[in-house]
NUTOR-19360 format. One record per residue: x, y, z of N, C-alpha, C in turn; residue in one letter. Coordinates in pm, whole numbers, plus 50000, padded with zeros to 5 digits. Layout:
% NUTOR-19360
XYZXYZXYZa...
END
This chain:
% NUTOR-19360
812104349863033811074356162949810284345562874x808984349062855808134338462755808654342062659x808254329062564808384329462373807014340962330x807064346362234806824355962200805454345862107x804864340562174803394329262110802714338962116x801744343062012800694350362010799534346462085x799294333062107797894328462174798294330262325x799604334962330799664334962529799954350162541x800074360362425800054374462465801364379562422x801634388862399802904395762379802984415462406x803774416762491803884434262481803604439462348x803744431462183804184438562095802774438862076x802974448861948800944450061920800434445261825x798764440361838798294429561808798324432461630x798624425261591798474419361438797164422161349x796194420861416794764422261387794124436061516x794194447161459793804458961556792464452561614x791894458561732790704454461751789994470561640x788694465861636787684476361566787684488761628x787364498761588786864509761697785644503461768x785464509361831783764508061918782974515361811x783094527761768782144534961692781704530261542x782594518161467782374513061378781144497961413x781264497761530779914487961561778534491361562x777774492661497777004497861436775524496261579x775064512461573774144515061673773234504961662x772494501061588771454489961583771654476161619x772894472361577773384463561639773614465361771x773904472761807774304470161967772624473662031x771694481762012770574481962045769714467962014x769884461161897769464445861901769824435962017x770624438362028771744429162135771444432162243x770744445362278770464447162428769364445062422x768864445362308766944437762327766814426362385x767624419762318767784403262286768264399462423x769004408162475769634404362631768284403962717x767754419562690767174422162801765264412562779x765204405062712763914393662649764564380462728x765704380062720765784368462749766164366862923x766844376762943767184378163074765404379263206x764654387263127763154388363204762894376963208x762364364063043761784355263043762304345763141x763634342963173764484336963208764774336963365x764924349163446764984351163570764434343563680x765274342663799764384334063877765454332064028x765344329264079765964322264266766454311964282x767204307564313767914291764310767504291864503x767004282464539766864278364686767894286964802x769284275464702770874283164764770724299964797x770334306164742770254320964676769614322664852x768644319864903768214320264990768924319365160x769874311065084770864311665251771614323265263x772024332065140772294341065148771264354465186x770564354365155769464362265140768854362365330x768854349965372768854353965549770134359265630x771544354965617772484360965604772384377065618x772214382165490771794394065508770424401165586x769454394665591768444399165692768704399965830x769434390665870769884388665994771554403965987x772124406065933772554416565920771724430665931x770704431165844769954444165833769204443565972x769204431966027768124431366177769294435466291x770554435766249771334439566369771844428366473x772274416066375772424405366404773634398766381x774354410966271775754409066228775594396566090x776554399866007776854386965889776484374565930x775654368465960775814353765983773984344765957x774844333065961773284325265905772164327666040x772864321366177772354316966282772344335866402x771664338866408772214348566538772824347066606x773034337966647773854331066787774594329466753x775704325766662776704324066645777314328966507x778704332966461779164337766362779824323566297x778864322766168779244311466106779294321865931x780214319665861779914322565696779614312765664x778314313665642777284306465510777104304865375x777964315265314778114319865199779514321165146x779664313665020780784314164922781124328464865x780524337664847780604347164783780544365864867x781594364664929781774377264976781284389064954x782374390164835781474402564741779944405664724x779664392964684778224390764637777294392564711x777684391264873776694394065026776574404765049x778064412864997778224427665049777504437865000x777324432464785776364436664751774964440364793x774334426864770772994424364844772714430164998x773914430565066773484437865219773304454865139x774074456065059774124473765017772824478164974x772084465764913770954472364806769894468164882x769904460164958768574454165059768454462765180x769704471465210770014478765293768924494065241x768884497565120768374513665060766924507065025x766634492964940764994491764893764344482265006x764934476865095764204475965206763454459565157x763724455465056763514439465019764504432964898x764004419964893765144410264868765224403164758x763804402964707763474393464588763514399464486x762914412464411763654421364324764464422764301x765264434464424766564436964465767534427664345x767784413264401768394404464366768214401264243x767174404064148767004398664033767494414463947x767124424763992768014437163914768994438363953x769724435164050771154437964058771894424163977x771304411563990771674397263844772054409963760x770724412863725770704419063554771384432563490x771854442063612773244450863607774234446763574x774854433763654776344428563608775864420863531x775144417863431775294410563314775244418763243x774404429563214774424439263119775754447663096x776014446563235778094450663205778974442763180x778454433863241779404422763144779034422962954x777944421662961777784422262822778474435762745x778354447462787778584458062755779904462162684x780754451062854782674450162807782544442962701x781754431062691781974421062614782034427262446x781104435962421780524441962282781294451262285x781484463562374782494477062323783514475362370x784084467262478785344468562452786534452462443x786144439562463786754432062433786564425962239x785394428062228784774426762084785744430861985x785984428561835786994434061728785994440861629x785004434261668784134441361533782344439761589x782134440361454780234438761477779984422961468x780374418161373780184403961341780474397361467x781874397961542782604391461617781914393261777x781054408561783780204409361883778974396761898x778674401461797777224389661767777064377061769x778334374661726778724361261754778904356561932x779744363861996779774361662127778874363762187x777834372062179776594373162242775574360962173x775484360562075774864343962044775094335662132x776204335462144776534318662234776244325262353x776474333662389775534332062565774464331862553x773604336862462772554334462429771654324762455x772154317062333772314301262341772484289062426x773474297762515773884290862627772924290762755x772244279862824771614274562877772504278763006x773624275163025774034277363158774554294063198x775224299163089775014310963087773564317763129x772364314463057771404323563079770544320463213x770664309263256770094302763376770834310763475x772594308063515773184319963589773344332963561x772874340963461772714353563449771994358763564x771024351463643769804354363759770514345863854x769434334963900769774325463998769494332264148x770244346264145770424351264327771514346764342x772754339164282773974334164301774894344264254x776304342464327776924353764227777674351464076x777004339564054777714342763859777204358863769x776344361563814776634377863744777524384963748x777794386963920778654393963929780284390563877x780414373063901781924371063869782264369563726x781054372663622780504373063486781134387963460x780584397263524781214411363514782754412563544x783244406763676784714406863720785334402663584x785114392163537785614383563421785684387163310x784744401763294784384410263175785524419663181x785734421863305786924433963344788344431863331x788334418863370789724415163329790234403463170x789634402663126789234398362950789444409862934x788944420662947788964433762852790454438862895x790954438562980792524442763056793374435162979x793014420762988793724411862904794314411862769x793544408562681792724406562566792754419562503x791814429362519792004445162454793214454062500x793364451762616795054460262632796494454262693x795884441762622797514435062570798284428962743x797374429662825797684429962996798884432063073x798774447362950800514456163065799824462163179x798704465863229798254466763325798444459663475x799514456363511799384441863612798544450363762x798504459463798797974463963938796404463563943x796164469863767794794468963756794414451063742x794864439563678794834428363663794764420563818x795544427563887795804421463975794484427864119x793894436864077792634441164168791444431564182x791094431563967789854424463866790244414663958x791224405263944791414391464016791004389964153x791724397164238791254402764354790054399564398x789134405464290787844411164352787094395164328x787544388564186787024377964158787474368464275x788094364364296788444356964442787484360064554x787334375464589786274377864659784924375864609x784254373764512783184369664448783014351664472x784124349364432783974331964391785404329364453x786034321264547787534315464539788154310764468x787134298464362787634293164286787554297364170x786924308864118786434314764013788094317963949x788954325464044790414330264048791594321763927x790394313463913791494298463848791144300963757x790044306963698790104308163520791084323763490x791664330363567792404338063557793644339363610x793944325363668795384326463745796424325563638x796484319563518797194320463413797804333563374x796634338963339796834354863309797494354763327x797074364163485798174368363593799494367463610x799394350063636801134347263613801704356763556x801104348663401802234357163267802574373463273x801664378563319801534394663309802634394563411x802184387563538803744392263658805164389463591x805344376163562806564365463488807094379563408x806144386363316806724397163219807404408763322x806934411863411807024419963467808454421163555x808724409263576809874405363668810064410063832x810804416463854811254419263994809804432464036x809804442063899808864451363925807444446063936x807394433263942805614428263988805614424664085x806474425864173805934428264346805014437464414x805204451464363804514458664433803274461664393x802444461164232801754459764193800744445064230x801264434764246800874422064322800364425364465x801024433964553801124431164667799934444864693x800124450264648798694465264655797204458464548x797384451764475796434445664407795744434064470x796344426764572795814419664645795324424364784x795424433464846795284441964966793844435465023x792844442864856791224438564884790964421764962x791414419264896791134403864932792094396765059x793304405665034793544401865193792874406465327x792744417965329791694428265420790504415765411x789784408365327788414402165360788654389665450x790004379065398790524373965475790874372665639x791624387965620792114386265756790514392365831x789384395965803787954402665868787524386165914x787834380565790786804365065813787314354765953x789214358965973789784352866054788894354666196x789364371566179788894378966260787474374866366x786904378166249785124376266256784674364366304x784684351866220783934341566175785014330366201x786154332866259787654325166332788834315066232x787704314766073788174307866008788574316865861x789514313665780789964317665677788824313765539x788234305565566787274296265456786144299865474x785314300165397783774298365441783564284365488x782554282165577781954272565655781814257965543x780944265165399780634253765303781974247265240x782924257665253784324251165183784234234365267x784314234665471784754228465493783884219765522x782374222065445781494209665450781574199065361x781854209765238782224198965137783484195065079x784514205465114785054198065075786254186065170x785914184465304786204178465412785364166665423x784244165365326782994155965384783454138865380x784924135265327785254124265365784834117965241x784464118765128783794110565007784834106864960x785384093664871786444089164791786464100964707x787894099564691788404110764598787824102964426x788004093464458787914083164296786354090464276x785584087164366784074084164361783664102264325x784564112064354784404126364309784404133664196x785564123664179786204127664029785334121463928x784854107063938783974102963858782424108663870x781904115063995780944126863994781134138463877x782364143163909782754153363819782694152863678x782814138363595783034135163488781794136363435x781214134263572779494128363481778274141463462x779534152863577778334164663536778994173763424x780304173263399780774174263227779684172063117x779284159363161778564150063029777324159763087x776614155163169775374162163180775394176563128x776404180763174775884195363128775784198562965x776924194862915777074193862797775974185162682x775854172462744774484168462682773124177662682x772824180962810771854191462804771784205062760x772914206462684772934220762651774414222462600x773734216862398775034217362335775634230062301x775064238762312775434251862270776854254762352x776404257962508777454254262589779044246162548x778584230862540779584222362450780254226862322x779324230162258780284239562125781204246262156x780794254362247781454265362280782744264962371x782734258062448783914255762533784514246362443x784504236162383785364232662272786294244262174x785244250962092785924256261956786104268061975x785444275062115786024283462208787304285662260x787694276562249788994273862304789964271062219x789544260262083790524257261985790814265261870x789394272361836789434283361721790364293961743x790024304661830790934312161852792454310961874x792784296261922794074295562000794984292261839x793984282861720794564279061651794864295961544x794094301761557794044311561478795274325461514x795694318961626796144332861696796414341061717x794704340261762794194350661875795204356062016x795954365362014796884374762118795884372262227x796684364062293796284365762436795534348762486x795004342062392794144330362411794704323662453x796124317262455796104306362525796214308762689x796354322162777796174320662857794784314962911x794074319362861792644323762874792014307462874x792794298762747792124285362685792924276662862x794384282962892794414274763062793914271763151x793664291963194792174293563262791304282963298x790654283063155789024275563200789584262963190x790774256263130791264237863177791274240063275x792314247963376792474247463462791394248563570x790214257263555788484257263605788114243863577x788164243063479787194226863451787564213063522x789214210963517789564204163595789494202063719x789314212363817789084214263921787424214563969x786544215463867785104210963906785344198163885x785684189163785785964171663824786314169163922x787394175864019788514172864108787264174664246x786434183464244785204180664347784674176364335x784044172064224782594163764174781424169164113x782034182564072780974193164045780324196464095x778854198764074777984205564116776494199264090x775484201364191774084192564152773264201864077x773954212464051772984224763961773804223463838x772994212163723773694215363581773784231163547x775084229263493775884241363405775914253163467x775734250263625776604262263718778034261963713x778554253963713780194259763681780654257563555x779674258763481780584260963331780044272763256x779194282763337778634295063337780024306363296x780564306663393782044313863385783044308063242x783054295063251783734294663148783514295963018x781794293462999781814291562882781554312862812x781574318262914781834333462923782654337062847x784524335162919785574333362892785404325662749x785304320262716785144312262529785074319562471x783384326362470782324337262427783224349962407x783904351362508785264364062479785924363862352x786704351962351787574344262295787174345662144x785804342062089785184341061990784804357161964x784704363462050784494376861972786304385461940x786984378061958788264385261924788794376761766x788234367661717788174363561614788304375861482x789404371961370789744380061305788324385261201x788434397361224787474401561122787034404960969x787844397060883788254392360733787134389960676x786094377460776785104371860715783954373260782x783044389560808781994389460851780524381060862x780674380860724779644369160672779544355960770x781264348060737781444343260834780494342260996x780994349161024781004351061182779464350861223x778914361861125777534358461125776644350061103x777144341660994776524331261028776504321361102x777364316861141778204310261271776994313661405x776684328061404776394334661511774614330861502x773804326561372772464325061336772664307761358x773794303161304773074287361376773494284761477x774234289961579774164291861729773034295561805x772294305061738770694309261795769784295861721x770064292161663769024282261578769354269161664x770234260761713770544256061800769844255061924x770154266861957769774269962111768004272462086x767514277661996766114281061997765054269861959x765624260761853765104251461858765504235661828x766234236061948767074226662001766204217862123x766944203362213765944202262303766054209562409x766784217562430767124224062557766874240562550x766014247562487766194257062497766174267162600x766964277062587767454284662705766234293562803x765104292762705763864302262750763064292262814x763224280962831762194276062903761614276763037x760434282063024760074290263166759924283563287x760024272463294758904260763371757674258063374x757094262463320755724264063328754764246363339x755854238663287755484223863277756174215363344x756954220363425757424218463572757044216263657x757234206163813757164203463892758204215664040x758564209464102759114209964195760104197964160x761854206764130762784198964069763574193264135x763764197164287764404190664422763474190264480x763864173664583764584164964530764064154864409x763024157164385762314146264275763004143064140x763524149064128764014149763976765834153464036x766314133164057767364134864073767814118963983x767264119063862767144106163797768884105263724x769864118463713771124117363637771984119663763x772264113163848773374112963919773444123764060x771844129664053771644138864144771634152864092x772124153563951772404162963889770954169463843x770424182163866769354186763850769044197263697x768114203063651767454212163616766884223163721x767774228763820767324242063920766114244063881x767044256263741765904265663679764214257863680x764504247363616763004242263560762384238963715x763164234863803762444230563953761614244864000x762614253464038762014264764126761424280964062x761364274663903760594289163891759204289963890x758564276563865757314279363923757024285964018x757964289864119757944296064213758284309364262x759414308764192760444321564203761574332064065x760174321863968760294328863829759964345563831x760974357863792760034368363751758524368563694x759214363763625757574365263497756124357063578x756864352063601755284339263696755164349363820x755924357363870755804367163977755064374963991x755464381563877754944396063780753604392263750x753304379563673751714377363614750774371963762x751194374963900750574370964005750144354564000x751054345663951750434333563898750964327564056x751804326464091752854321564225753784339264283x754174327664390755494339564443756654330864545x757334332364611758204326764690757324324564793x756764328364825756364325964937755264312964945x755164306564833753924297664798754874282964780x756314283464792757054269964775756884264164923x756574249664897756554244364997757254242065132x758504244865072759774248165224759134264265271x758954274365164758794285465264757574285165314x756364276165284755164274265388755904267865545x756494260165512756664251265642757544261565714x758414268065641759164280365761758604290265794x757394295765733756484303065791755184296965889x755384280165886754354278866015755454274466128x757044269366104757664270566203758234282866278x757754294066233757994303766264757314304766420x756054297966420755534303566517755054291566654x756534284166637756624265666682757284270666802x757224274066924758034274467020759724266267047x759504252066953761044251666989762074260566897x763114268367006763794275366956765284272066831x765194252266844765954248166733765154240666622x765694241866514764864233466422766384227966307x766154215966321766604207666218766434206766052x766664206265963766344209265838767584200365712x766854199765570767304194265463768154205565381x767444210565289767764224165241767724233065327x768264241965326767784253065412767854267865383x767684271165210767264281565159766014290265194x765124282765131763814292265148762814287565278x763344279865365762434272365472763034281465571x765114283365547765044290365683764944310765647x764754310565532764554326565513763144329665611x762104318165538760584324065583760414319765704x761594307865774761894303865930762194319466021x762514326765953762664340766054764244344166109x764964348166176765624349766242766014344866327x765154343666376765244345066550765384328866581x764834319466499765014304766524766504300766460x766834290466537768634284266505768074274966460x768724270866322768554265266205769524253066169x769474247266202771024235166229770104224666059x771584227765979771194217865860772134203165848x771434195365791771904179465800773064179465692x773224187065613774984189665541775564194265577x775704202865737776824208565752776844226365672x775994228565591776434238165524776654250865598x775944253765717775634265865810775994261765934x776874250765954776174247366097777734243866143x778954250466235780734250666259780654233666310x779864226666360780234216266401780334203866270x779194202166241778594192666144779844196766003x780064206066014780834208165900782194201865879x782834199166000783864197966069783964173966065x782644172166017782664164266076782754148965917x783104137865886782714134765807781794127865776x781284121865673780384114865666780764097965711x779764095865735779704077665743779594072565633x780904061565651781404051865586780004042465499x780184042965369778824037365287777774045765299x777814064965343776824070065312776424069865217x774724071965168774544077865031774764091765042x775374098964940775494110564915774824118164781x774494129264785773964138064639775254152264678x775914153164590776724153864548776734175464568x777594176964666777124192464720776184190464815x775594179064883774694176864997775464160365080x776434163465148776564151065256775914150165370x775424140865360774604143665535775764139165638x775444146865752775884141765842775004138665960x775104126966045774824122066179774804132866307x773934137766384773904148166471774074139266576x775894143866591776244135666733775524133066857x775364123166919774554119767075774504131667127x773744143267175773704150367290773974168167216x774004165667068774474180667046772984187967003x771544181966981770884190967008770154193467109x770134186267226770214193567354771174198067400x772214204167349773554212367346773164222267304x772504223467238772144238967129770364242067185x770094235567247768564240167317768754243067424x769584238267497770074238967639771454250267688x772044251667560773144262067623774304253267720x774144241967775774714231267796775764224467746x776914218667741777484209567639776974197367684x776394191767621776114172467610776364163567516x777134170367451777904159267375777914149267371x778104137967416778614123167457779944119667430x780134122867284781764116867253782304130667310x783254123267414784604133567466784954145067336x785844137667249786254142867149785724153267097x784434151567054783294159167011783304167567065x782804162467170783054173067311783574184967293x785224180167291785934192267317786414202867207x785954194267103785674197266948784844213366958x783494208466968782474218866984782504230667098x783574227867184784044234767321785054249467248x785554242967185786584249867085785404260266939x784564253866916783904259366828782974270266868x782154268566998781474272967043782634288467089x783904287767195784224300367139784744310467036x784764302166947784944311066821783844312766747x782674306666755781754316866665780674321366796x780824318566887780134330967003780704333567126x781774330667103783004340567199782934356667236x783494363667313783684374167302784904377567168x785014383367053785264386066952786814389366992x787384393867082788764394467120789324387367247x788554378767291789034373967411790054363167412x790864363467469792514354867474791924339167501x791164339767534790294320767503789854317167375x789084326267314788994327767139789374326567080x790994334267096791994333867021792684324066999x792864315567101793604305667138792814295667067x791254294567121790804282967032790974283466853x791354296166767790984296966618792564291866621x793544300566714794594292766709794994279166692x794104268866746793934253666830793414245366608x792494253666633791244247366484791954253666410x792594262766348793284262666168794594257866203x795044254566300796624247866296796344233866332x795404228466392795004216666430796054209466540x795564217166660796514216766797795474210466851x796104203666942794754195767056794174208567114x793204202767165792234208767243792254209767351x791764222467459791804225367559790694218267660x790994209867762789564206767833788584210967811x787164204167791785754207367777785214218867871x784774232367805784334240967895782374233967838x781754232267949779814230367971779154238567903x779614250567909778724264567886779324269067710x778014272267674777874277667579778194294367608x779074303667474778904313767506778554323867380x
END
């Protein structure tokens, strides 16, 4: 049994009741949804990435099945859930760029919603947590994006409130929220694997079956992806994280988009600090799982190297904080509130503020890769794919320079095309053209493959070398490979993502590639 620590949770009941909901005062919570819903419009916008998903699904709604390429079943996309969504709602309004920016702004507004009526203790303690996302730069940048931090923003809302407000004797329901978050994000799972534990650990022998029906969802997606797409991972897992880079040289990536993010957006930094220490020191029932969590998240973005989109993965955590801080004892309203006014004062006129539209922006990839490769997204692509710049007919997606060039390769007779990014070049590229990208991100071979020794790398983009003979392999239907190896590499790949879907050669090859068995002689033919 655990020690009976208040900051890691206890069956017994909490010391400090939470508030009613009905003592949070209507105006307040109608302020708060103003304030959401001002900042969330000004703010909205498309991340490139957002776009590989976004053909994914077109190529679905065209009758082309889940996948980037037609021709072959590759997952392109980290976020399961998040595709399934977007196929649901692109599926009834019949487009993509809206769509995606009101369905962002649903799971934040529910996330916010749990956040205020039901993880919240009071009014003060609401306001306060909604400040700091507020405030928060990486928060309000992934509130939109087209990525799924909304949605794993909401998952995270669901199980904080399971947690946190009902003490997390719930383990089947705990163990779904998680579930689903895994299906949203894989790694997202880690700011809640703590929980979990503890809730099972309490549970003893009787948290088997609750574990084992609570995970079902996510096994069922698993065993579809085996199924489907021949591999357990998405495709990008094994671009990047296979791409061969020093582990040293990752980790010190990782360190440096800590600093970046945090330099650029102290609000953020506050917050995952005293987020974490306030409550735990105060204790707050339930926090120190929660304060593991996001170590345990944070550590593991060092342990890759992070990310080239400042304060995408500290979106989730600094969420989880924001929780944390609204469960703060409610003794000293005043307090809290004010706390909660120089958090907005901060963030509003600070150098980073969270509303900045782009409007004095360039085009932010790749030009603006002066901190380590580490970018400003938002400020790059909303000139482009900003709501508000949408809405005022000033630009639209369709006016960024990758989606010009995929709308005049659209109509280029060769049926392969090579590419850098390949968000919005291969959306407005069409369908029907095979799209082979120089990271590996979409593409079963290149992914598979590592980088060369003294590459330069940007960090979430490795290039790789397009072996002798593999794109007249993919124009030709041919294998020409050159290296044997390769060869028989891509022989093996080729029937698992355009195999016949049950055929005992298929099988054998997914068999061959996730156990890493030699390979069967080079079959020529593509199928």
């Amino acid at each position: 049994m655990l020690p009976e620590d208040p900051t890691w949770g206890s069956m017994n009941s909490d010391p400090h009741p939470a508030a009613s909901n009905e003592r949070i005062p209507r105006v307040v919570l109608i302020l708060l949804l103003l304030a959401f819903a001002w900042v969330f419009f000004a703010s909205a916008w498309l991340a490139d990435d957002a776009w590989i998903t976004l053909r994914t699904v077109d190529q679905f709604l065209a009758g082309n099945g889940l996948r980037f390429n037609a021709s072959e079943r590759v997952q392109a996309f980290t976020h399961p859930l998040w595709a399934l969504l977007l196929v649901a709602a692109g599926g009834v309004t019949g487009e993509f760029y809206v769509t995606t920016l009101v369905l962002s702004g649903l799971c934040t507004a529910g996330a916010l919603a749990l956040l205020v009526l039901t993880i919240a203790r009071s009014a003060a303690g609401a306001v306060l947590g909604v400040a700091v996302l507020l405030g928060s730069k990486a928060f309000v940048d992934y509130s939109s994006s087209g990525l799924e931090n909304p949605l794993v923003h909401l998952l995270l809302a669901g199980f904080l409130a399971l947690w946190l407000a009902q003490d997390g004797r719930r383990l089947l329901a705990l163990t779904l929220v998680a579930g689903a978050i895994a299906t949203a994000r894989p790694d997202a799972v880690l700011l809640v694997a703590p929980a979990l534990a503890i809730a099972a650990i309490r549970r003893g022998r009787d948290a088997l079956r609750p574990l084992a029906v609570g995970l079902v969802p996510l096994a069922a997606w698993t065993l579809f992806s085996l199924a489907y797409y021949g591999f357990p991972f998405p495709n990008t897992a094994y671009a990047k994280l296979g791409s061969g880079a020093p582990a040293a040289s990752l980790v010190s990536q990782g360190l440096a988009y800590l600093w970046d993010g945090v330099t650029r957006d102290p609000v953020t930094g506050l917050a995952l600090v005293f987020g974490c220490a306030v409550p735990a020191a105060l204790g707050v029932r339930g926090a120190g799982a929660v304060v593991a969590g996001v170590s345990l998240s944070l550590a593991y973005v060092v342990w890759i190297g992070g990310d080239f989109m400042t304060g995408r993965f500290l979106a989730a955590p600094v969420f989880c904080t924001a929780a944390l801080l609204t469960r703060l004892p409610a003794e000293h309203p005043r307090t809290l509130t004010a706390v909660a006014v120089a958090v907005l004062g901060i963030s509003f006129f600070g150098s980073q503020p969270p509303l900045t539209t782009g409007r004095d922006y360039g085009v932010g990839w790749p030009a603006e890769t002066g901190n380590r490769g580490i970018v400003d997204e938002r400020a790059g692509y909303y000139p482009f794919t900003g709501w508000w710049r949408v809405l005022s007919v000033e630009t639209n997606p369709e006016q960024h320079p990758w989606a010009r060039q995929g709308t005049t390769d659209r109509e280029h007779p060769t049926p392969v095309k090579v590419a850098g990014p390949v968000g919005l070049y291969g959306f407005y590229l069409g369908p029907d053209k095979h799209l082979v990208d120089a990271f590996g991100l979409v593409d079963p071979l290149l992914a598979r493959l590592p980088i060369e020794p003294d590459t330069e790398w940007r960090i979430g983009h490795f290039p790789r070398r397009l072996p002798h003979g593999y794109y007249e392999t993919l124009v030709t239907g041919r294998n020409q490979i050159a290296d044997p190896e390769l060869a028989a590499l891509w022989a093996d790949l080729a029937l698992v993502t355009r195999g016949p879907l049950f055929s005992q050669a298929r099988w054998g090859a997914i068999v061959r590639r996730n156990l890493g068995l030699a390979p069967q002689p080079v079959d020529n033919t593509l199928r």
